[in-house]
Structures are given as C-alpha cells and as structure tokens.
N, C-alpha and C positions, 0 to 999 in steps of 0.2 A: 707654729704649734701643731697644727693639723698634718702636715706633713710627718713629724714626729709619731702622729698618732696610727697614720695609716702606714707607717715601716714596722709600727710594733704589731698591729693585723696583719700583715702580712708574714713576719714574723712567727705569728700565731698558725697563719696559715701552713707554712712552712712546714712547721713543727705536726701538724694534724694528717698531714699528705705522709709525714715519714713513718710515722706513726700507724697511719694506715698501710702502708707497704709492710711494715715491720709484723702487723699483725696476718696480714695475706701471706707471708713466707713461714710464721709460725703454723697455720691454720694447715697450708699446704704439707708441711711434716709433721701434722696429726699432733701439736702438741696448741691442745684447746684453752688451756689455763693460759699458755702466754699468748695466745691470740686474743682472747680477753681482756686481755689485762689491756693490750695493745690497743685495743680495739675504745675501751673507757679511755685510756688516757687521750686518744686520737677526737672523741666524744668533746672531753674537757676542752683541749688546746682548740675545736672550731668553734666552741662555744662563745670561747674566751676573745677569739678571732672575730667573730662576728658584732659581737659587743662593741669591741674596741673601734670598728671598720661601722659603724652603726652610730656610733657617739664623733669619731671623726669626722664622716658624713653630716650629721645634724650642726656642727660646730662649722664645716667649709659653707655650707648655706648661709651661715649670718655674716660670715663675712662679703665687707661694702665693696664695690670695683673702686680700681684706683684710677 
C-alpha cells in the first residue's frame, strides 16, 4: 500500500519540477501570464506531492517488522 503511495508523490513531484521548467522557459520569453500560470499549477502538483509523501510516510511507520 505504501509503496503505491510514495509512486503517486513522486508522481506529483514529477509533474511540479516540469511545471517549474515549463514556467522558467515561459518567464525567459517574457511571456508573464504563462509563466504564472505554470508557476500555480507547479504550486498545486508539490502541494499535492507532499501530502501524499506525508501520509505515505506516517502509514510506513505503523507498519510491524516481519
């Protein structure tokens, strides 16, 4: 289960980094609306990322050793 959790953070992460690139190439050709845009959506997906990789985290701690 945890494992599942920490591919879809990762995932998230993913998504956050490209996002961030996407708006640094907007920014660089002066065009400020879609680096913004980039820049929130990039916002959301590490949000999202973190949560997930947060809640992953807290759920691999209860698990017993075998």
């Amino acid at each position: 289960m945890t494992h599942e959790e920490h591919r879809r953070a990762a995932e998230q992460h993913e998504l956050a980094a490209k996002a961030h690139r996407t708006a640094a190439e907007h920014n660089e050709k002066g065009d400020y609306t879609a680096a913004i845009w980039h820049s929130e959506r990039a916002l959301e997906y590490s949000d999202h990322a973190y949560h997930l990789a947060k809640e992953a985290h807290n759920k691999s701690g209860q698990v017993g050793r075998l």
